[in-house]
NUMI-57600 format. One record per atom (N, C-alpha, C): x, y, z; residue in one letter. Coordinates in steps of 0.05 Angstrom, whole numbers, plus 5000, padded with zeros to 4 digits. Last residue first. Example, Ala and Ser with C-alpha at 12.3 -4.5 7.8 and 13.67 -1.06 7.14 Angstrom:
525749555142S;527349795143S;525850015157S;526448865156A;524649105156A;526449345156A;
end
This chain:
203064094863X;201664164846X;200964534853X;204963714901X;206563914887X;205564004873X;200263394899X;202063474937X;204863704922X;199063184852X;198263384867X;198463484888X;202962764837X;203762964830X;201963174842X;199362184858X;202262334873X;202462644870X;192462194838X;195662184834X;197362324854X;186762404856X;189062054868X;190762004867X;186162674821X;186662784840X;187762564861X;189762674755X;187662614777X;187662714798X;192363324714X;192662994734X;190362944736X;195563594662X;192863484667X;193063204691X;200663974683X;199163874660X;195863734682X;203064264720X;204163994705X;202863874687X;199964634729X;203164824716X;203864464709X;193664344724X;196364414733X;198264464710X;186364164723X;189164274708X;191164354722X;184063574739X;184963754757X;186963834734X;178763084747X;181063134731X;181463394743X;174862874778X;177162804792X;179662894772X;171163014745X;170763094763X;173063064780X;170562744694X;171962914696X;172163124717X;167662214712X;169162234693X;170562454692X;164162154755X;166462234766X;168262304733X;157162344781X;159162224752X;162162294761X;157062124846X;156762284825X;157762084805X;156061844895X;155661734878X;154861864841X;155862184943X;158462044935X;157861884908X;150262324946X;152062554935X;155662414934X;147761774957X;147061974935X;149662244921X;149561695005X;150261544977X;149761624954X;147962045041X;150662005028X;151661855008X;142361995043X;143562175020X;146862185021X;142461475064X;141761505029X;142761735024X;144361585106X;146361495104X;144761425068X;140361945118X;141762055121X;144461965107X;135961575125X;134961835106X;138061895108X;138061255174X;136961145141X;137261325115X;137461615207X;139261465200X;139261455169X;130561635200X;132661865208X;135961835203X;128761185223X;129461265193X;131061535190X;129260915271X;131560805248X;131060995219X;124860975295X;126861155309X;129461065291X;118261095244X;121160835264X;122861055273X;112961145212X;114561275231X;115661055255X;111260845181X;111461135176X;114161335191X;112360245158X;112760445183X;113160685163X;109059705122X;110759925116X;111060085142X;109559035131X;108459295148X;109959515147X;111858725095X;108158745093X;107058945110X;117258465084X;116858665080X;112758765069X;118958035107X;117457945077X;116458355073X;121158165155X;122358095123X;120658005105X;120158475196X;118858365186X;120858335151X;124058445236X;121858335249X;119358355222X;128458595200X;129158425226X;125958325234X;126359035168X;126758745161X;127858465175X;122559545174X;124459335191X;125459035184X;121759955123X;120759695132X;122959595159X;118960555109X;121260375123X;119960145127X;117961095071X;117360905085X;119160735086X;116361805058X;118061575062X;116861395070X;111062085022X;111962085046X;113661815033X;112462364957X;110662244980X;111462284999X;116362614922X;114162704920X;111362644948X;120062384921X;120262614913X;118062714926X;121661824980X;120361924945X;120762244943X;124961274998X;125161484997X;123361694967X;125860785042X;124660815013X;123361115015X;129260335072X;128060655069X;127860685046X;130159745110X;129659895080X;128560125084X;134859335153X;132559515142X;132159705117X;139158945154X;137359035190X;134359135175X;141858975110X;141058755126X;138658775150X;139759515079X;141959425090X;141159135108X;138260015023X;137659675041X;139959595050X;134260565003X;137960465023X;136460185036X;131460824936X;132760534961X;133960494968X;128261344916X;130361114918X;130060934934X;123661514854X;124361324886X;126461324890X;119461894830X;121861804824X;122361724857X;116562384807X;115562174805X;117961974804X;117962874808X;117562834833X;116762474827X;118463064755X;120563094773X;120162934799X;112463174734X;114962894722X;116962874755X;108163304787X;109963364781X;112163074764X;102662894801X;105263064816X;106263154784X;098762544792X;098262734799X;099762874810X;099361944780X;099962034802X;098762264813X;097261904728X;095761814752X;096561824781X;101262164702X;097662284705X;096062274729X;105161944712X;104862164722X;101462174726X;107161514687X;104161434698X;103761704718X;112161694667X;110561554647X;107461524663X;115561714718X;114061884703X;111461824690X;118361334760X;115461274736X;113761464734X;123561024767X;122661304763X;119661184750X;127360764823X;124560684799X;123060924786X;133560554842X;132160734852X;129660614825X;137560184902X;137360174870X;133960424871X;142959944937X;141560154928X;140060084904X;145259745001X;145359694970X;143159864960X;150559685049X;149059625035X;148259705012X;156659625052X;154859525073X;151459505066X;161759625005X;160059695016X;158059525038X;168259445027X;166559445011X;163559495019X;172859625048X;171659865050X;169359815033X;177359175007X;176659395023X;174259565024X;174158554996X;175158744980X;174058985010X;176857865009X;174458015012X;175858324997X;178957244964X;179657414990X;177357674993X;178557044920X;178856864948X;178157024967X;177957174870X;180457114880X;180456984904X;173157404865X;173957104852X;176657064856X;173057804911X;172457544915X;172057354898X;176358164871X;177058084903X;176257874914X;173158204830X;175058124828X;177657974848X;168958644824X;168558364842X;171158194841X;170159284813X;170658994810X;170258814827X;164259744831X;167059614830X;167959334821X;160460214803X;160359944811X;163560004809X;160460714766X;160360774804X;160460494819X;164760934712X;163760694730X;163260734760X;167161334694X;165261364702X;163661174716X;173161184694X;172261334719X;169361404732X;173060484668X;172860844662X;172261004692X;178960034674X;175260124679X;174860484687X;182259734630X;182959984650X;178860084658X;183059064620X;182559294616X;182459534633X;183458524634X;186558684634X;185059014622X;178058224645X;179858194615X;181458344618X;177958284697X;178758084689X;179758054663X;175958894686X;178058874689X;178758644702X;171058764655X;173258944640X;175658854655X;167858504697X;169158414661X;171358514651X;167458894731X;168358594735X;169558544702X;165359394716X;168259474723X;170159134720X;160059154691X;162159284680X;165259294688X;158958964746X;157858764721X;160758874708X;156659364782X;159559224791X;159759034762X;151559454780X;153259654761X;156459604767X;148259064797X;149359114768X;151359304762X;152458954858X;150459044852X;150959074828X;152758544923X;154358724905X;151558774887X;153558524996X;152358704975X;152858714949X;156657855018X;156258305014X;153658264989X;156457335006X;153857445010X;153657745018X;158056844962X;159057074973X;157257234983X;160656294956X;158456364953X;158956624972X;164255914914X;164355974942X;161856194934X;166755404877X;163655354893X;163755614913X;172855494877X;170855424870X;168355334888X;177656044878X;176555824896X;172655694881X;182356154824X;179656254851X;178556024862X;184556194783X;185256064804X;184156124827X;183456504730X;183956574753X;185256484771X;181356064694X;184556154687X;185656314715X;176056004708X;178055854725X;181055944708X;170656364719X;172656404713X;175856264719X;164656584734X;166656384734X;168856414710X;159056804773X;162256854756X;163456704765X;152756994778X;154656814781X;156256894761X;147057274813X;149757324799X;151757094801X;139357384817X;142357184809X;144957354795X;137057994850X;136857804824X;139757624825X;131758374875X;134858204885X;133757964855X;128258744850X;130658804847X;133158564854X;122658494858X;123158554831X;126758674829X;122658314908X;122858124891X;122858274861X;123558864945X;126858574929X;125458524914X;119559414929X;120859134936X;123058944927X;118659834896X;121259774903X;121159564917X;116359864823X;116659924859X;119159944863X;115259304791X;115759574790X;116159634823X;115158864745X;118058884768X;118159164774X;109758374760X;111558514735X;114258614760X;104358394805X;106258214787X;107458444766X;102458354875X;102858444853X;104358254833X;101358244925X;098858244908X;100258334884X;105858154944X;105058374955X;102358444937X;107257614901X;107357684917X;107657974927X;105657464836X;103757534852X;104157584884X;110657534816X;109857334815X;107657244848X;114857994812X;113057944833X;112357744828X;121357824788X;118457924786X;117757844807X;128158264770X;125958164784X;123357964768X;132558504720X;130658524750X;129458274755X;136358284696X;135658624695X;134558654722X;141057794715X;138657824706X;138058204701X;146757374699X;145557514714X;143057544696X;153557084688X;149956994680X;148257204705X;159356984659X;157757134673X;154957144672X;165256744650X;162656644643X;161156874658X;171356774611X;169556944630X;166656804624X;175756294585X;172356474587X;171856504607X;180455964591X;180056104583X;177756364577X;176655434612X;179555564629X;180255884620X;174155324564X;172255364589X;174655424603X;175455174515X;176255444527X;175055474543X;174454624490X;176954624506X;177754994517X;169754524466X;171454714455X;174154694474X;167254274520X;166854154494X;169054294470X;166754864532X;168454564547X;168654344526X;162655074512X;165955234521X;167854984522X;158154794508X;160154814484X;163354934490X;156454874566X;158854604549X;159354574531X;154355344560X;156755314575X;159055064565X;150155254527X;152055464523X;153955404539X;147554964553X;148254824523X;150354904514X;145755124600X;147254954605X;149254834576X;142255544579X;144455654589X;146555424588X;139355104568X;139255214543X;142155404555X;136554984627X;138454754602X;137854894573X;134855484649X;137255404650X;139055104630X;130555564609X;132455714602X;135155604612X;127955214635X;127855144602X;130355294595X;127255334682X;128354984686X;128955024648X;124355664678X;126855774690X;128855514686X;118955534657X;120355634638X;123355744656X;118055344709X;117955094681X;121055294669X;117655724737X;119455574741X;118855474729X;112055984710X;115156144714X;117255964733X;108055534726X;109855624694X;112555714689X;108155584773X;109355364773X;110555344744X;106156154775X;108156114786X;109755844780X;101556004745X;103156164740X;105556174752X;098655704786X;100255524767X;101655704741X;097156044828X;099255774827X;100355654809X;093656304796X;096556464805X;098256164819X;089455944792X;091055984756X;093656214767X;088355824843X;088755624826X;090455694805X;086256334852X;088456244866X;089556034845X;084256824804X;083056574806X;086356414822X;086157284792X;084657254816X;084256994824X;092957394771X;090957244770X;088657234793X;095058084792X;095357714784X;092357644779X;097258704771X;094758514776X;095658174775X;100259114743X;101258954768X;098158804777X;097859424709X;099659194699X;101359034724X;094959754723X;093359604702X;095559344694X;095160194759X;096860254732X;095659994706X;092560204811X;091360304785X;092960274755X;096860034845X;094059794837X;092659924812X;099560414849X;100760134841X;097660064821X;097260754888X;096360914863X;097860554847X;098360454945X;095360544921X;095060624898X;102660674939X;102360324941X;099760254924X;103161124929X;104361064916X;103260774924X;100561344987X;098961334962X;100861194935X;099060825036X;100861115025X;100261164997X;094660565064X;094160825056X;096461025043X;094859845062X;096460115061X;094860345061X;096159235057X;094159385072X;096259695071X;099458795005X;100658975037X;097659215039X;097958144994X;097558384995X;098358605013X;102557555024X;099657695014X;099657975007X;106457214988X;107257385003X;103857625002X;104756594956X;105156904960X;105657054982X;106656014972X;104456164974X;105156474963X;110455474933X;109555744953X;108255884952X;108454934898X;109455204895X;108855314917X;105054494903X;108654534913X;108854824912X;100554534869X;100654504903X;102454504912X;102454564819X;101654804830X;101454824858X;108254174800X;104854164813X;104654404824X;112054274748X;111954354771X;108354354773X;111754044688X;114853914711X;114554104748X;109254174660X;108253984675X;110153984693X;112254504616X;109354634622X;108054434646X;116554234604X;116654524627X;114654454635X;117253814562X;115853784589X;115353994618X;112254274534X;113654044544X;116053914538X;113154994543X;113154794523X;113254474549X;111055554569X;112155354565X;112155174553X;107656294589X;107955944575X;110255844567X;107056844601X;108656574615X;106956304613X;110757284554X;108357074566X;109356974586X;114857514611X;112957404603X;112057444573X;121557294618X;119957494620X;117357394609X;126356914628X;123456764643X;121057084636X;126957044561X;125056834580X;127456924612X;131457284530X;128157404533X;126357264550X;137157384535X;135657214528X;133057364542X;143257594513X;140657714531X;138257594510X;149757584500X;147257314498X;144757484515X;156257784484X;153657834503X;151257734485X;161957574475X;158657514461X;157357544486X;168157624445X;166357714461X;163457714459X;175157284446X;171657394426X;169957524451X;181457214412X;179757244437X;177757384429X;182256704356X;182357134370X;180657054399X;181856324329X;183756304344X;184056584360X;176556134296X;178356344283X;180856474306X;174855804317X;176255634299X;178255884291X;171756114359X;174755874362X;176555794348X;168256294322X;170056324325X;172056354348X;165955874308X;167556024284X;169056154305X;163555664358X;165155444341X;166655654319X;160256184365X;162356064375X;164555874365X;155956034324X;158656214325X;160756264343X;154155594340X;155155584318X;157255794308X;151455924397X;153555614395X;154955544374X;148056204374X;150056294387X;153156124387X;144755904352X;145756034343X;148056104343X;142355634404X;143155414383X;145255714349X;140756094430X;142355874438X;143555694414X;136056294397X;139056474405X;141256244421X;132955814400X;133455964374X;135756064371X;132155674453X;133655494440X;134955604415X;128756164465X;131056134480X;133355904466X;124656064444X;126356354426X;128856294431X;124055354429X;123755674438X;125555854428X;125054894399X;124155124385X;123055414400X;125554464442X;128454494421X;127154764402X;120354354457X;122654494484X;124854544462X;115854614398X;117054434426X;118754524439X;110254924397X;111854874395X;113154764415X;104455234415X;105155044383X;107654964392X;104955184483X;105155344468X;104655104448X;101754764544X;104454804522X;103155104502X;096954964585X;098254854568X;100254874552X;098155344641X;098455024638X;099254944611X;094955724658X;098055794635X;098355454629X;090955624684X;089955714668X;092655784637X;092555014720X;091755304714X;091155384685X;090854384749X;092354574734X;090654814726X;086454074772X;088054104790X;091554304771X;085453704714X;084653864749X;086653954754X;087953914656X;087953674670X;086353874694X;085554204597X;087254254622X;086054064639X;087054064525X;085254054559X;086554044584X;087854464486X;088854224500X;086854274523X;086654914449X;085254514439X;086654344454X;089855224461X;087155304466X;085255004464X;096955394483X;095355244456X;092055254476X;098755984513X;098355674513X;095655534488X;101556324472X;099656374492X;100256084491X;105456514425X;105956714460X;103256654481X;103956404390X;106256264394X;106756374414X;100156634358X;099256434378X;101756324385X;101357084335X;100957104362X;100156834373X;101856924287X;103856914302X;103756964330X;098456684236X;097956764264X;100556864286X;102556434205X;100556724192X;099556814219X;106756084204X;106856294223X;104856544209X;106555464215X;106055594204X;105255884219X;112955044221X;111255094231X;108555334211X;117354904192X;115254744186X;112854854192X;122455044206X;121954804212X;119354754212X;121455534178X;123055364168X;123555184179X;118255874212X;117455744199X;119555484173X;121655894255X;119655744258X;118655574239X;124856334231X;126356084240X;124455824242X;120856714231X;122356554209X;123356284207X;120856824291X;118956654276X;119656514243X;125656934294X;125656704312X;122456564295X;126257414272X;127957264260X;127057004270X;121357714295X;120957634267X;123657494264X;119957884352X;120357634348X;121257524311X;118358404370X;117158304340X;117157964346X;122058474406X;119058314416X;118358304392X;128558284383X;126358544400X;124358324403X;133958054369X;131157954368X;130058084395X;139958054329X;137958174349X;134758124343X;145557884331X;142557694322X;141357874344X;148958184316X;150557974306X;147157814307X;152158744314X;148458614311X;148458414300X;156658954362X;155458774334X;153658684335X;155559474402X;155659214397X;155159184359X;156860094407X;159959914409X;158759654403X;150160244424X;153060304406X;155060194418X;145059674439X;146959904457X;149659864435X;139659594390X;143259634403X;144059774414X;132759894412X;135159914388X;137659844416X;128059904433X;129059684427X;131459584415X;124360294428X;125760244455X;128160074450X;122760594368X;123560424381X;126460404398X;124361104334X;122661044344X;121160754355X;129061274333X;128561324348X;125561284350X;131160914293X;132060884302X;130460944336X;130561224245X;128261024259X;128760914274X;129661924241X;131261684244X;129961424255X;129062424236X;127362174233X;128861944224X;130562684262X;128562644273X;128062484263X;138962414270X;136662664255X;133262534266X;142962474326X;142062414294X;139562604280X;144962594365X;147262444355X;145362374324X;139962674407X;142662954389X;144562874372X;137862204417X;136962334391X;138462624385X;141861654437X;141161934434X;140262114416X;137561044431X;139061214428X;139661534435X;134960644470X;134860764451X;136761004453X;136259884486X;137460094481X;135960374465X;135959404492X;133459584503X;134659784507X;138358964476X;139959124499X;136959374510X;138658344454X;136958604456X;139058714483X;140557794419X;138457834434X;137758154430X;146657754420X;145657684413X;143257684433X;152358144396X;150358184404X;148057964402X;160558104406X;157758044398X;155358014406X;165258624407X;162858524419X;160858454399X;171258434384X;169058514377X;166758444385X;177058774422X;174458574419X;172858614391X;179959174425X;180758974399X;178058794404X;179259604456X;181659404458X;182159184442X;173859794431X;177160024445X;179859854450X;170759434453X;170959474425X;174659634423X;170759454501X;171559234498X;172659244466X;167860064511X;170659924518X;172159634514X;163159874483X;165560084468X;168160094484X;160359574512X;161159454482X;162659594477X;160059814561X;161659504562X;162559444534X;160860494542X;159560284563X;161160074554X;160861214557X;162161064541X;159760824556X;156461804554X;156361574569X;158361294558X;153962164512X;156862244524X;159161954534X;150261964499X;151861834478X;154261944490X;144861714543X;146462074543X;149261884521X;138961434519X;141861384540X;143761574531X;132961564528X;134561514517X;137961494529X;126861204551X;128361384550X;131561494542X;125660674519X;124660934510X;125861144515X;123760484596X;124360374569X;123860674549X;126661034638X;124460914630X;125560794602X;131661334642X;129961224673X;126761104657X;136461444633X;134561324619X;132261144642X;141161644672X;137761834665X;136661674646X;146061644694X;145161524665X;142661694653X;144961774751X;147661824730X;147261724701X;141061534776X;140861844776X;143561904756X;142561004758X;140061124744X;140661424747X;149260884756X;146560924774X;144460984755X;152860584720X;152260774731X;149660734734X;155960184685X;157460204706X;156060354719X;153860134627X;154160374629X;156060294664X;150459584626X;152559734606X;154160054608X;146959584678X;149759454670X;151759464652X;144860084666X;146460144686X;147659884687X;141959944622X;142460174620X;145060164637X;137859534637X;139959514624X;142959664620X;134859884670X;136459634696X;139159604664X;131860254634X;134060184655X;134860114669X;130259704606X;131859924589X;133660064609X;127059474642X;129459344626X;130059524618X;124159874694X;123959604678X;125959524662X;128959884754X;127359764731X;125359914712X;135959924777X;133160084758X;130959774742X;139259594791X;139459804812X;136759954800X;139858954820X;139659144796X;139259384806X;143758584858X;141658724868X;141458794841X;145958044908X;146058154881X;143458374878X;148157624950X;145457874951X;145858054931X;150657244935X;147157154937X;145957394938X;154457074873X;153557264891X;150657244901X;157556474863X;155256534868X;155856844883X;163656274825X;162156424850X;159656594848X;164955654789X;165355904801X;164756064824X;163055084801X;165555174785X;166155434798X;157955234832X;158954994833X;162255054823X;155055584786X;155555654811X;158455504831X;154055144753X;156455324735X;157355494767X;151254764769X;153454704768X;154854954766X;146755094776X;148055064804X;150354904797X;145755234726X;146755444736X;146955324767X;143754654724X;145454814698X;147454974716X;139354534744X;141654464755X;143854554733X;134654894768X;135854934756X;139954854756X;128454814803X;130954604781X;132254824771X;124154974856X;125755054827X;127854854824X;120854884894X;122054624884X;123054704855X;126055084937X;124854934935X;122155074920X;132355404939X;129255524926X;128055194922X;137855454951X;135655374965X;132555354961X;141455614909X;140255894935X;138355784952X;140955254870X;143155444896X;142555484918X;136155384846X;136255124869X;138755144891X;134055984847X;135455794841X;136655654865X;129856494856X;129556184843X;132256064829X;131956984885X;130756704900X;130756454883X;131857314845X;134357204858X;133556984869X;128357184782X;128957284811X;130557134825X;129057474721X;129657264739X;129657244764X;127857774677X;125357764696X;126757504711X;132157534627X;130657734631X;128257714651X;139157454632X;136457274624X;134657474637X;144857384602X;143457664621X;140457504608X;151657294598X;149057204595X;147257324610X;157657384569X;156557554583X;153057374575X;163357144555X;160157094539X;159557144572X;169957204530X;167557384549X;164757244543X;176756954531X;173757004524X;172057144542X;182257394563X;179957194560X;177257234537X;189057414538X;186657544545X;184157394538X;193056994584X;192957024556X;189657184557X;195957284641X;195257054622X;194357114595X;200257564664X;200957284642X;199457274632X;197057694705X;198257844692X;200057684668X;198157224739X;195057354735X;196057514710X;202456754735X;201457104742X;199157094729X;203056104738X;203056334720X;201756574733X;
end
């Protein structure tokens, strides 16, 4: 049967929050578990050098629903709001008969020219990206998931104790300070909550015979970082890898890091080992809860039929360069998991792809495996070339992503405008480019853990040169390629303008 035959697919879009590319057993990550997502890898195709292009979540979110860069979106901080000009994944899917369902959070806020001041809308980070169904949204309140709690018994007048490790367990030797369980068990995280939900609507609707759509953005591995049993034990703190140590600096953005108050680890080595051994418990929790989701497809007989897609927003440090959360620009807060599967295709299974690709390829991929037309404003491309088998022209060489952080102006001491990064990474090396500072380069041939920033290399000059070409090829194109003519309204890619 033709590609072009087939019948139009399910979609369950999965987006798990603070994942880093490194931790899956795929990918070689000793001693992470996650045999869920190395089966689904297994079926479909692994991207290994996957990138997000913005953090923190609003815009890394921003630019997988949207197809566009940060410098093209501008919600360059949670809070900041997303231009309503901007179509994205729920309103073109919506545009063809879908009905996107929402379950979790998009870290969406709105445009405040599209309403009135007091709208409440606008006052929370936290609101639906427009075109989805609010089919189960759960912000950081947590209030449907605690409900939920309490109707299996639990008692929820404290509610904050359901985000730390229980306080009346005793921590064995040789464990940390995240070590103990939470009140609750491995079948009552948030993550089981939207899982076990999700799955029931699914079953409707299969039963209701339409092609469906369910984006799932799950809230773990982000922090707290506690776990339930058996997560909270299933990794010895003495297995886990060392950190990547502190980087020695005088540039002032590395320095001005350490003041913001939220990139600190643990001092105590012991309790950053076993933070780390937490944040794989809880990666081992989410993947058999991803895994629940997948074999209901199969279990349903439409796993041939569904787009599967499982990625992350960003990153974390997890105390490597002395730091933790997902700011900067280092990989570990930007290279993140991508897998797609999709067997109505007929693509080659298990293949593991290692170009460049990047979130804002998320959009153009979905859309146009489901037979949809992908908007002009999209600057990502379809991956579609290599779930087919084969490689894609002229595909890029390397990869970008930029970090605005106005918001801590003060303590910068510049200018909003100047408080803003980018990033050209290419296999060989990184330039990291500011408004406001000096540049810096890493060599990643001689040092890949990236610990000796260069001021000054005979490669950045290059570097600087082949970022600002990506910069100025990487406009909004939506009506930039439209062109009026005595023929009416073309592209500029069309035939008709050699007579125009």
């Amino acid at each position: 049967m033709a590609y072009t035959d087939l019948r139009r697919p399910n979609v369950l879009f999965i987006v798990a929050d603070q994942w880093r590319g490194d931790c899956l057993g795929a990918a070689g990550h000793s001693p992470v578990r996650t045999p869920c997502l190395d089966s689904l890898a297994v079926e479909g195709v692994r991207f290994s050098q996957h990138h997000g292009q913005a953090s923190p979540c609003g815009p890394s979110r921003a630019s997988i629903h949207t197809g566009t860069y940060l410098h093209t979106h501008r919600s360059v901080f949670n809070g900041t709001p997303l231009d309503a000009r901007l179509t994205n994944l729920a309103l073109e899917a919506r545009s063809a008969g879908y009905v996107p369902h929402l379950y979790g959070y998009t870290d969406t806020t709105i445009d405040p020219r599209t309403t009135t001041d007091d709208d409440p809308r606008l006052f929370d980070y936290e609101g639906p990206l427009p075109g989805y169904e609010e089919t189960l949204l759960l912000p950081e309140t947590r209030d449907a998931w605690y409900r939920w709690l309490e109707g299996r018994g639990h008692d929820i007048s404290d509610r904050s104790r359901f985000l730390r490790p229980r306080d009346d367990v005793n921590v064995p030797a040789g464990r940390g300070a995240s070590w103990a369980p939470p009140p609750f068990s491995a079948d009552e995280t948030e993550t089981a909550f939207v899982v076990d939900t999700a799955i029931e609507h699914i079953h409707e609707l299969v039963g209701a015979g339409d092609p469906w759509f369910m984006h799932v953005s799950l809230y773990r591995p982000h922090p707290p970082f506690t776990v339930p049993e058996p997560y909270n034990d299933m990794f010895d703190p003495v297995d886990v890898p060392d950190p990547i140590p502190p980087t020695v600096s005088d540039h002032p953005f590395l320095q001005m890091m350490s003041t913001w108050g939220l990139t600190d680890p643990p001092v105590d080595p012991l309790d950053l080992r076993q933070l780390r051994a937490t944040y794989y418990g809880m990666l081992a929790e989410v993947d058999h809860q991803v895994g629940r989701l997948v074999d209901t497809l199969s279990g349903l007989s439409v796993d041939e039929d569904t787009i599967v897609v499982f990625s992350s927003d960003h990153g974390e440090f997890l105390g490597d360069h002395g730091l933790m959360s997902k700011l900067g620009f280092h990989d570990q807060a930007y290279h993140i998991p991508l897998i797609v599967r999709y067997p109505a295709l007929g693509g080659p299974r298990g293949r593991v792809v290692d170009e460049f690709t990047e979130n804002v390829d998320i959009m153009p991929t979905i859309l146009d495996l489901a037979g949809l037309a992908v908007p002009a404003q999209c600057q990502g491309r379809s991956l579609r070339p290599f779930l087919e088998g084969g490689d894609a022209e002229d595909w890029r060489t390397s990869t970008h992503w930029e970090f605005d952080f106005r918001v801590f102006a003060s303590e910068a001491g510049i200018p909003l405008t100047s408080c803003n990064l980018a990033v050209h990474r290419d296999r060989s090396g990184k330039y990291v480019h500011f408004a406001g500072m000096p540049p810096v380069f890493y060599d990643l041939e001689s040092d890949p853990n990236e610990t000796r920033p260069l001021h000054d290399h005979p490669e950045m000059g290059r570097y600087a040169a082949e970022l600002l070409d990506w910069r100025m090829s990487s406009d909004d194109e939506t009506l930039a390629r439209r062109l009026a003519t005595p023929h009416g309204m073309i592209t500029l890619d069309n035939p008709p303008l050699a007579s125009a």
